[in-house]
N, C-alpha and C positions, 0 to 999 in steps of 0.2 A: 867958864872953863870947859874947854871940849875933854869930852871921856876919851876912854882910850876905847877905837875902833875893834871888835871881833868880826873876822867875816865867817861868813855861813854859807852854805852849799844846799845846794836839790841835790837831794841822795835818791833815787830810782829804790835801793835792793841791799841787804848786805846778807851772806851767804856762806856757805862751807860747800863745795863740791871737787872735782877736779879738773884740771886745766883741758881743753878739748879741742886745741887748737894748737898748731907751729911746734917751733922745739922743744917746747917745755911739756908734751902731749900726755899726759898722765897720771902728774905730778897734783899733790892737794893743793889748794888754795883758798883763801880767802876772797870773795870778789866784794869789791865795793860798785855796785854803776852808779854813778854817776848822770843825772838827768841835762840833755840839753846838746844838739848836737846842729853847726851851721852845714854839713854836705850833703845831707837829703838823699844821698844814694837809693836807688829808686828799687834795691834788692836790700836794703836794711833789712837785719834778722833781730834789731831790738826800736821798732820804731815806738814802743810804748816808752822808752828814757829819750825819745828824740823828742815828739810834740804832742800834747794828748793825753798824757797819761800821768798819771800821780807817783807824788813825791814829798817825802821830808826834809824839812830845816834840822839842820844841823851844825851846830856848832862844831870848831875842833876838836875839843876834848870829849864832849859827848859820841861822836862818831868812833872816835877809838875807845872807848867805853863799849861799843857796839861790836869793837874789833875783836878786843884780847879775849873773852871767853870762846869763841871760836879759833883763835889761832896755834894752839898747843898741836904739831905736828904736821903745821903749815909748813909747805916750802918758802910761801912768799904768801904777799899781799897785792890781789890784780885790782891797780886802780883801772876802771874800763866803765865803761859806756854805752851810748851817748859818747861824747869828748870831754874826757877830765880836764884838758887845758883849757876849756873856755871860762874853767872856774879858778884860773892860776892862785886867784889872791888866797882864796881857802885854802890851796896845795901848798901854798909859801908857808900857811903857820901850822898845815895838816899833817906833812909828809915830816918833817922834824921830830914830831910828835912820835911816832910809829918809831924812827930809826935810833932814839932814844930806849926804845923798849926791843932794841935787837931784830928787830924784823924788816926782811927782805922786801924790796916793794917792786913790782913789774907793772910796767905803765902800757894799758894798748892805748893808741891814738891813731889818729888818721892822717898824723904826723905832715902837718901844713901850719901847726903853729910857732913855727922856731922862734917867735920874740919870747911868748910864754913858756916855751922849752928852758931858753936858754936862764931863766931866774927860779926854775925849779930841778934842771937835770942833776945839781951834785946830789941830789938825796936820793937819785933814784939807779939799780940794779938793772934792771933788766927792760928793756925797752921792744914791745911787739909794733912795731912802723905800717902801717898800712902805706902800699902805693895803691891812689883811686885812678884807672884807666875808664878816660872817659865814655869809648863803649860800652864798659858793662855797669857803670854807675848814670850815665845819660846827663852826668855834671860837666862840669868845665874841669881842663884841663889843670893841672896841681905843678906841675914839673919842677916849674924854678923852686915853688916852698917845699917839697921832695928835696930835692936837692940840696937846699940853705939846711935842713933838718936836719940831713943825713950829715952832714961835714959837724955837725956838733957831737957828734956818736961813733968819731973814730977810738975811745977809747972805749968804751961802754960795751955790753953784752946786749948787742944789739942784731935781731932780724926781719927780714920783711916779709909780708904778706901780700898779696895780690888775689882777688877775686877773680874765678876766670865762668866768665855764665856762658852762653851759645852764642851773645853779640861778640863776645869780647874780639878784636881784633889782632893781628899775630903781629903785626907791624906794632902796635903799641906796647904790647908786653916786649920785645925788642927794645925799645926805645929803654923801657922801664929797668930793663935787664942791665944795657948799657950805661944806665946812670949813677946803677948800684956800685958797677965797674969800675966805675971813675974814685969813686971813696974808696973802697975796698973787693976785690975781686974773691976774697974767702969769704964776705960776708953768705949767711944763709939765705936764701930765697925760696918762699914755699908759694907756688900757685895753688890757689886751694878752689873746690869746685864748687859753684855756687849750689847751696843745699837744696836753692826751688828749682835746679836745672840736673840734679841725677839722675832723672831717668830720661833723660835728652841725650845721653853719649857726653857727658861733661867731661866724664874722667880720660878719658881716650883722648880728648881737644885737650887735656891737662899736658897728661904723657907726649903728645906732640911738640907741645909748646915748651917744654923740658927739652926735649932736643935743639930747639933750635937757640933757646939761653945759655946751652951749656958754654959755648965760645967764649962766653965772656964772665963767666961767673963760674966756680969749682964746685959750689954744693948748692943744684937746685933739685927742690923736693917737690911729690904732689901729695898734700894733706888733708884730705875732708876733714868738718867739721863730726869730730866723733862723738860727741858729747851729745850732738842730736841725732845722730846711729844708732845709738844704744839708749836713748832716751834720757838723757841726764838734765838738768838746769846748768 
């Protein structure tokens, strides 16, 4: 007789600090990473949860065992990474689990898995969408799974992020800009400047690149990563 299946996860880290990135910039949270990530981004700032570096098994229930004494005046619970959706099957029995026990959950991804999305999105609050623009990632092109991702997040507390380093090109972030458009034109859109590219003139190629998204998007911001400004985890 076959048992009954549990899946299990590579857990990277679990944490208390606060959120240091996009709209939610301040706020406490819990972070889960999550190990294991297929984009290879060639400016990754957690390549130790991508390939290389160590991690725990974890079962569902033991991870949120892991969770609740650090969450008492959490905003939320950042599932992040690495890419939490390459571990969908864990998040199907993981994220119930959490939303059971009243807690907020905000997913970052690099938002190109929309199959995996779409069998874990009702449990999930807050969604931080990365667009990878293939200049300053040095990857292939994402557009259409942007795209197929983004049309499942018209009701959701959803915004996006964009990496902008000294490659990045001003026709792609356009492109990027315009596709946000197509879903929703109030959506948020934050270019944020690559951390290993600030004293290159990052933030100024940010500000510019703001002006020229504004045509087609109402709220584009430029957000460094603050949490490595000030030193945080």
């Amino acid at each position: 007789m076959m048992g009954f299946f549990t899946p299990k996860a590579k857990i990277v880290e679990v944490f208390k600090s606060i959120q240091g990135e996009g709209k939610y910039l301040g706020v406490p949270q819990v972070f889960v990473r999550f190990y294991g990530c297929g984009a290879k981004c060639i400016w990754c700032d957690t390549p130790h949860a991508r390939q290389g570096g160590e991690f725990k098994i974890y079962e569902p229930q033991e991870l949120v065992s892991q969770i609740m004494p650090l969450s008492e005046g959490a905003h939320s619970i950042s599932i992040t990474g690495g890419e939490p959706l390459e571990q969908k099957d864990f998040l199907k029995e993981f994220l119930p689990l959490l939303k059971t026990r009243g807690l907020k959950i905000y997913l970052e991804t690099n938002g190109v898995h929309d199959k995996a999305l779409r069998e874990v999105v009702g449990y999930i609050d807050i969604i931080a969408m990365d667009i990878k623009l293939p200049s300053s990632t040095k990857q292939e092109a994402y557009w259409k799974e942007h795209e197929d991702f983004l049309r499942l997040l018209s009701r959701k507390d959803v915004f996006i992020k964009t990496v902008v380093s000294c490659d990045t090109l001003k026709e792609e972030v356009i492109v990027a800009a315009k596709l946000a458009s197509k879903i929703n034109r109030d959506i948020i859109f934050i270019l944020q400047p690559n951390y290993f590219d600030l004293e290159k003139d990052v933030v100024r190629r940010c500000c510019q690149l703001q002006k020229l998204c504004l045509p087609f998007l109402h709220d584009v911001r430029v957000i460094p990563q603050v949490h490595k400004l000030v030193g945080l985890k």
